[in-house]
N, C-alpha and C positions, 0 to 999 in steps of 0.2 A: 368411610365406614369401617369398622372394625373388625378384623376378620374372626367369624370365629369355626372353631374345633364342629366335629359330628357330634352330637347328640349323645350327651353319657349325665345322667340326670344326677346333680350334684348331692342327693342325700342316699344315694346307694351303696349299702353295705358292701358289693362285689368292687365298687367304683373307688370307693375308700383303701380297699387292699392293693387295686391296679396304680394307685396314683404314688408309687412310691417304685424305685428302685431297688430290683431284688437281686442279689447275690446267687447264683444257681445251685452252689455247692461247697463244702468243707472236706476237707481228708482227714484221715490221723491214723497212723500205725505205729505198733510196738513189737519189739523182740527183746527176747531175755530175761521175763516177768514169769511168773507164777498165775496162772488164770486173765491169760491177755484182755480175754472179752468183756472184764470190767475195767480193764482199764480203756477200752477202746471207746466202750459205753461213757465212761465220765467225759472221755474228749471231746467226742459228739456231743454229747451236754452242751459242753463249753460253747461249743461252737452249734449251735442250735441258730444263731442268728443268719448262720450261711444259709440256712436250707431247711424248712420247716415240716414240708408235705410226706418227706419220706425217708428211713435211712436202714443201712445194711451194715449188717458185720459177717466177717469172714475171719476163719481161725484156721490152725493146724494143730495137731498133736500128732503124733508117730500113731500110735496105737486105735485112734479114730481115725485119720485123716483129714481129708479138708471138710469144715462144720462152715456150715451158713445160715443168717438168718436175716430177711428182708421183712418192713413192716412198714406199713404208711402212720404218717400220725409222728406225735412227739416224742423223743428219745424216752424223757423221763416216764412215758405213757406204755411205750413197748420194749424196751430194754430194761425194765428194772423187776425184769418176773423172772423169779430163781427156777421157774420149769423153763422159760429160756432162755436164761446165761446158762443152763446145766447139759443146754444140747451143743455148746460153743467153748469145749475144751482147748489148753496148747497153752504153749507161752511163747506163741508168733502171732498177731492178727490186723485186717486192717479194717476199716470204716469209712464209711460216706454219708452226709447227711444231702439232702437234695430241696430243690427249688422246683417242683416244674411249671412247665412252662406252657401250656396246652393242657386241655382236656381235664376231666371230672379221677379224681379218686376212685378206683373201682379193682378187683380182681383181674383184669384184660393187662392194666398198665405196672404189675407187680414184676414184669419183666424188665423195665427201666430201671428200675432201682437197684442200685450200686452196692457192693463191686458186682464188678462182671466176673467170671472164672471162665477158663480156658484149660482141657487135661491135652498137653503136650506129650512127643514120645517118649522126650526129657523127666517130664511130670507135670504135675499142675500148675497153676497160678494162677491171681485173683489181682486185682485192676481197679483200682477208684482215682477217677479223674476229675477236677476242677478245673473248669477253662470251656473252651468251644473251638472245634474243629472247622476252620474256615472252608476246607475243601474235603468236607464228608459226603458232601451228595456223590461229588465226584468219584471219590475213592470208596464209596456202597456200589454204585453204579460198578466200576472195573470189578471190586472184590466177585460181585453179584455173577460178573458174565462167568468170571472165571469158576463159578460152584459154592461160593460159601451162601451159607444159609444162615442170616441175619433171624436172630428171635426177639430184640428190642427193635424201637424206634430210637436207640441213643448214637450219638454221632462216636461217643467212646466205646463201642462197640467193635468199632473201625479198626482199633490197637489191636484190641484180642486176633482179631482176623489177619490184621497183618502179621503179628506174631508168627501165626502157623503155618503161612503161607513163607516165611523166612528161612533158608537155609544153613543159618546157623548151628553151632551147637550146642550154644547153652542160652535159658531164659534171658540175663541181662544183655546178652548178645542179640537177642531177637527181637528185644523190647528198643533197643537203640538202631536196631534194622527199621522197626517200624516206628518207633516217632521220626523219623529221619524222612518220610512219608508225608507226615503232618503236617498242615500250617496252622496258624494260628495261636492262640495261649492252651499251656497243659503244664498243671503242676500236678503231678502223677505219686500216689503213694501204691504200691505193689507188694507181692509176695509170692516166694515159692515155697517150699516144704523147710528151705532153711535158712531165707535169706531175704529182709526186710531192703525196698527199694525203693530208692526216690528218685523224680524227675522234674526236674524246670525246662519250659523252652527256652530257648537264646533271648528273648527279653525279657522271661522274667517278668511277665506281663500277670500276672497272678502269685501270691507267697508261699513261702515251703518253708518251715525253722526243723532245726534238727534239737532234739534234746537228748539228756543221760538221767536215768530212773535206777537208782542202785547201780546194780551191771549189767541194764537193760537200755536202749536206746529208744526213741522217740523222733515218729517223722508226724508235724502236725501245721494245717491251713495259719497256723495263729501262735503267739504266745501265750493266751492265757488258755490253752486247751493244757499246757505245759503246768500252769499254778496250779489247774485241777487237780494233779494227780502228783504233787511233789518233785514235780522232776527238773532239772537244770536246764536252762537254754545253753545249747553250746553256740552257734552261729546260724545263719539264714545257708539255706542250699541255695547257691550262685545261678543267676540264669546262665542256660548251658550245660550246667554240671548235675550228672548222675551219680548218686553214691548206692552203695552196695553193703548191706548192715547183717555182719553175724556176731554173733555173742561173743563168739573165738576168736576173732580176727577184726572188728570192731567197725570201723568206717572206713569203706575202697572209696576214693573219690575219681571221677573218671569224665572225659570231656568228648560227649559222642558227636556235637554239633561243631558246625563252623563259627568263631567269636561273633558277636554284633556287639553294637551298642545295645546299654539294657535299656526297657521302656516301660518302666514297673507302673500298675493301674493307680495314677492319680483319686480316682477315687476309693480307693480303700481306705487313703486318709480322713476322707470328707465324709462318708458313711459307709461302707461295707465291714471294716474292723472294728471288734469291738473295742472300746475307751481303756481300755486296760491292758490291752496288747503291746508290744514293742514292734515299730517295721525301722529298719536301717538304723539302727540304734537309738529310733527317737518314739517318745509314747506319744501314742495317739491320741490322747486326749490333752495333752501338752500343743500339738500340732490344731488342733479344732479348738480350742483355747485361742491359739494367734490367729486364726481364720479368724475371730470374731473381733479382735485387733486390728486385725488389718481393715478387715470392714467396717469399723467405725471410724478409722481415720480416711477409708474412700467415700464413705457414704453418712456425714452426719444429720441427725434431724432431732427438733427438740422434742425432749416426749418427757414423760414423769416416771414411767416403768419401761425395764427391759425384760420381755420374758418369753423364754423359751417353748418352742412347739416342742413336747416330749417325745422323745428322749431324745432323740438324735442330736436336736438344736442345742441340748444345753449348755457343751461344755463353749460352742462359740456365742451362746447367747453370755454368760458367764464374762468370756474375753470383752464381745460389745461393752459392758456392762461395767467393767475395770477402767477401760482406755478412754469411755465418754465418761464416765463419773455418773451415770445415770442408774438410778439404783435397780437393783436385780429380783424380781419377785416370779417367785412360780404364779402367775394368773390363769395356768392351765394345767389340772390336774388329770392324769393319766390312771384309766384304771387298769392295776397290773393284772387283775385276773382275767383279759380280755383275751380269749386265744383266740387263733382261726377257727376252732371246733368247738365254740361253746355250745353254739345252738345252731339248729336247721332255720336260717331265717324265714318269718312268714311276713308277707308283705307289710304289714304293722312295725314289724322288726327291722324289717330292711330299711325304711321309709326314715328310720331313725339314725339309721348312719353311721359317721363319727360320736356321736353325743353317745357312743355305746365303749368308744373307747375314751374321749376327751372330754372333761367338766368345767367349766369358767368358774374360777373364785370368783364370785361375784361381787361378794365385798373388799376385794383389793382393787377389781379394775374397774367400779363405777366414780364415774366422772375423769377417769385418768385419759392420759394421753400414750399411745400403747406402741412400744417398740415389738412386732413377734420376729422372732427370730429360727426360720426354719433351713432345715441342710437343702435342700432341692425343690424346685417347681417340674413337676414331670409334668401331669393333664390340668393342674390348676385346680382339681373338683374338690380335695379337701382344705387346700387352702382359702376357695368361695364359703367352704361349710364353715372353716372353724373365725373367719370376719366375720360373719354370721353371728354367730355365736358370742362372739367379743361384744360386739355391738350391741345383742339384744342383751347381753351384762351392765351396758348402760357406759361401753366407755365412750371417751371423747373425738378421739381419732384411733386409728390404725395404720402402724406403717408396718410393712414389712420386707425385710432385708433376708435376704439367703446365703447361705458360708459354702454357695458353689454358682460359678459362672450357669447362664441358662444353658441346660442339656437341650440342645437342638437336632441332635444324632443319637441315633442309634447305636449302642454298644454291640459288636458281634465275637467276643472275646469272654462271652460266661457270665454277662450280665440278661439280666428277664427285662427287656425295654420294650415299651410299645413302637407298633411303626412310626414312619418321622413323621407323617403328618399327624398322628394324633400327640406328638410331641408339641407344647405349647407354644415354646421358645422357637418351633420349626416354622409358623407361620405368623408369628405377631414381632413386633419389635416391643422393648422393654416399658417405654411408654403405654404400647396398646395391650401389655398384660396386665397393666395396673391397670387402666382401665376396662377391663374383662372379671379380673376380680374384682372393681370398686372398692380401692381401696386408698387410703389419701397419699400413701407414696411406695414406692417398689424399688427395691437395688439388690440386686446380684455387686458378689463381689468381682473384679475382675480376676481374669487369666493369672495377667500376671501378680497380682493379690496375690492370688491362690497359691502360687509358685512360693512366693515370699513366707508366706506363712508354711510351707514342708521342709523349709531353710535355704532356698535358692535364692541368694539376697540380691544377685542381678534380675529374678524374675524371670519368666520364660525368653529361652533359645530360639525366636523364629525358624533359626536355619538347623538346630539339633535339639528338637523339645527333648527333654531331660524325662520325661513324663510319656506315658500314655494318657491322652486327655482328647479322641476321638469324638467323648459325646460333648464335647465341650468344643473342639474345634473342629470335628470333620475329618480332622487328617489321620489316617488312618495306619497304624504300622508295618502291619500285613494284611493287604490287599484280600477282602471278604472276596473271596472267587464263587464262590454258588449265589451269596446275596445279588451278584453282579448277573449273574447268569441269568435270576430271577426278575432281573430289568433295575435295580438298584443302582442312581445314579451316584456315584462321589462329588465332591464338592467342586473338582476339579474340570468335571462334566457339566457343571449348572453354567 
């Protein structure tokens, strides 16, 4: 018998948003610009795919101080009102856009949202973190006994407190005191009253690029938050390496951590970057291109159309598409205007689903035989909805092939993943997904597919993955210490 998942009824609008993997957060800051807080505003643009629910900016000028302004909702929705870019003076500032991950949108949770600020005896600073703090329960707990008074629920909360708690003497000093603290992934963009700062951990497990804007510098999640706003890519900031950015004095590069091997997140290639970014000098959409290459020479099947689940699918539906000679047809039309907040859904609404974001050309895929091609199966519910869909379009068959090994683990490094059991691939084998969907055939690409396709032409390392690729194998790079605490067994325990 077939094992199946709890209960998540496949045409729910809430069910639809859950069944994909979310990216928790993006950074970007500048120094040495004229009116920082637009430019900060366009990078969060860019980078809107990191973090949809909420985002902050934080500035300085001499003559105001530090300005801030936090707002749930989309960049272009609450940053683009000249009464508030006109209260976020300076030509220093940084930015966070956010994912969360619990709980409803409301007035109570405007304390989550990023940056955090901290006033030192030194002086101020302001903190936007991408990543996830493996051992924050732990280090709230100690902060807690010893007197700090926590006003978020955020695990980077944790930095600020260790900050002040350091007896250092200057900001970059205190901030290298306390990630030194931290486990887990943190790509850290910062600032003080004059000094733009950036941070990777030793793996390097989330990205950090630095850029040059005129005589102004540029610390940003992405490359293309960089095309936004004209500015140069100089290099990627190194796991390990903190740099320290003034206008006068330009880029201190500094090495607070002990070396490791880097373990950059594998899947930022698969879906978390957008297509138009650069990571390790290779674009990403070049990279999800060969994923769908490689996948059609592990995984072929005869079909008349290959066609992409939007967006994410395409540019490897595209590769499929090339390498089998099977021709490429969008069969599934995406509506762009679909936000999280179009409507308050009423049961009528909800009931509707995907079909409020995805449309079947119907007159391309009747009677065809249908290649879909999607980046991830997390719960399975919109990949039942959108065969569904295909089929009642009148196609022939359905197969569908994915441009990522089945996520069977939970991400604890800044990705939003449901628990492992309700992870699909956590309790079925490949077979019995296909069968769970009903679908006439199912392939994930492999592992080391996957490897091949980011340019690792031997494929994955068993003995030194090259990769963070957790949700994909289990093995984990730094050791989740609260998930553990919380009864979370590792692979190694099963």
């Amino acid at each position: 018998m077939t094992p199946s998942l709890p209960p998540s009824h496949p045409f729910d609008f809430d069910a639809v948003e859950a069944d994909k993997l979310h990216e928790e957060c993006g950074v970007f800051g500048v120094v040495g610009v004229s009116d920082a807080a637009n430019f900060v505003a366009l990078g969060l643009h860019a980078l809107q795919h990191r973090g949809q629910e909420a985002g902050g900016i934080v500035t300085y000028a001499p003559d105001h101080g530090f300005s801030s302004a936090r707002r749930f909702g989309y960049v272009r929705d609450t940053f683009t009102s000249q009464s508030v870019m006109e209260t976020l003076p300076g030509t220093l500032g940084i930015g966070h856009v956010r994912y969360s991950t619990s709980g409803s949108k409301g007035p109570t949770q405007i304390r989550d949202v990023q940056p955090f600020f901290g006033e030192f005896s030194m002086g101020g600073a302001a903190i936007a973190h991408n990543g996830n703090i493996t051992n924050a329960d732990s280090l709230r707990r100690e902060l807690i006994d010893r007197g700090s008074i926590f006003q978020s629920s955020s695990d980077s909360e944790c930095i600020i407190h260790l900050m002040a708690r350091s007896l250092q003497r200057d900001i970059p000093s205190r901030m290298e005191d306390a990630l030194r603290r931290v486990e887990g992934a943190f790509s850290v963009v910062a600032m003080t009253r004059t000094k733009l700062i950036g941070v990777r951990d030793p793996l390097g497990v989330r990205p950090l690029v630095l850029g040059r804007v005129g005589d102004g510098w540029v610390l940003s999640s992405e490359t293309c938050a960089l095309d936004i706003i004209g500015a140069e890519f100089v290099r990627e900031i190194e796991p390990g390496e903190m740099v320290v950015i003034t206008p006068e004095g330009g880029v201190e590069s500094l090495r607070p951590f002990r070396p490791q091997r880097a373990r950059f997140c594998i899947f930022e290639h698969v879906y978390f970057s957008r297509p138009d970014s650069i990571i390790g000098g290779r674009s990403v959409y070049e990279t999800r291109r060969q994923i769908g290459v490689e996948l059609a020479r592990e995984a072929p099947v005869e079909a008349d159309l290959v066609c992409p689940v939007p967006d994410s699918g395409t540019p490897a539906a595209i590769g499929y598409s090339q390498e089998s000679g099977i021709p490429y047809a969008m069969g599934i039309v995406r509506n762009q205007y679909m936000g999280r907040t179009f409507i308050e859904p009423t049961e009528q609404i909800r009931n509707m689903g995907v079909r409020l974001k995805l449309n079947v050309n119907r007159a391309l895929i009747r009677g065809k035989r249908v290649i879909l091609v999607d980046d991830s199966v997390v719960r399975g519910t919109t990949s039942r909805k959108i065969k569904e869909m295909i089929l009642d379009a009148g196609a022939a068959e359905v197969h569908f092939r994915i441009a990522s090994p089945p996520t069977a683990w939970p991400c604890f490094y800044g990705v939003d993943t449901p628990q492992r059991e309700k992870l699909l691939a956590a309790t079925m084998s490949e077979d019995e997904m296909c069968a769970h969907l009903a679908v006439d055939s199912l392939r994930f690409i492999s592992l080391d597919g996957l490897y091949r396709a980011v340019g690792e032409a031997k494929g994955r390392d068993p003995n030194r993955p090259q990769y963070c690729d957790a949700c994909f194998s289990g093995e984990y790079p730094v050791e989740p210490s609260d998930q553990i605490e919380k009864g979370f067994r590792l692979k190694a325990a099963e």
